[in-house]
Steps between C-alpha positions, in 0.01 A plus 500: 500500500586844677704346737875606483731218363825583610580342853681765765792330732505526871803390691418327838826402657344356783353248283783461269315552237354780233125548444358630232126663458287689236454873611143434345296231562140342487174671647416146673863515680458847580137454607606223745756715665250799542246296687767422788613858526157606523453245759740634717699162429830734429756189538283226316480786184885553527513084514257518153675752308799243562316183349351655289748756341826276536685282244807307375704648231304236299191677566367227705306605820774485802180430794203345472218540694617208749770721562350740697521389866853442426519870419306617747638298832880400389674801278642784617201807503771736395593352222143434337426833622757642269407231164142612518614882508725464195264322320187687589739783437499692850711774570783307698437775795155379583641136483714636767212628657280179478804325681509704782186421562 
């Protein structure tokens, strides 16, 4: 049970909608994250963190693994750039960064 209860809001207006994620969560979501960035596989970890990490104000997961081609090929790179940065908590300057690049 060390995994944080209390669900933290993110406002995405160009969804129209607030997420909300656990600043902690499980070694098997982690570890599945991990293994893409050590891949190399920068955009499909980003893309994880967002299934994996992401939910309704219910709780509920917002993506499901189905989701992730959707992610990858039809939303704006900018914006899941900046989700995964908030909730992986990245200092918002090296979000910047990522974006340039």
């Amino acid at each position: 049970t060390g995994v944080q209860t209390c669900a933290l809001p993110i406002c995405v207006d160009e969804w129209d909608t607030t997420i909300y994620f656990y600043p902690t969560t499980p070694l098997r979501d982690e570890s599945s994250i991990l293994k893409l960035q050590n891949e190399g596989k920068t955009v499909e970890a980003l893309v994880q963190s967002l299934i994996v990490k992401c939910r309704n104000a219910d709780g509920s997961k917002m993506f499901a693994a189905a989701d992730r081609v959707t992610l990858m090929n039809e939303v704006d790179p900018k914006v899941i750039i900046r989700i995964a940065g908030q909730i992986n908590g990245v200092d918002m300057d090296t979000v910047e960064e990522i974006e340039k690049n």
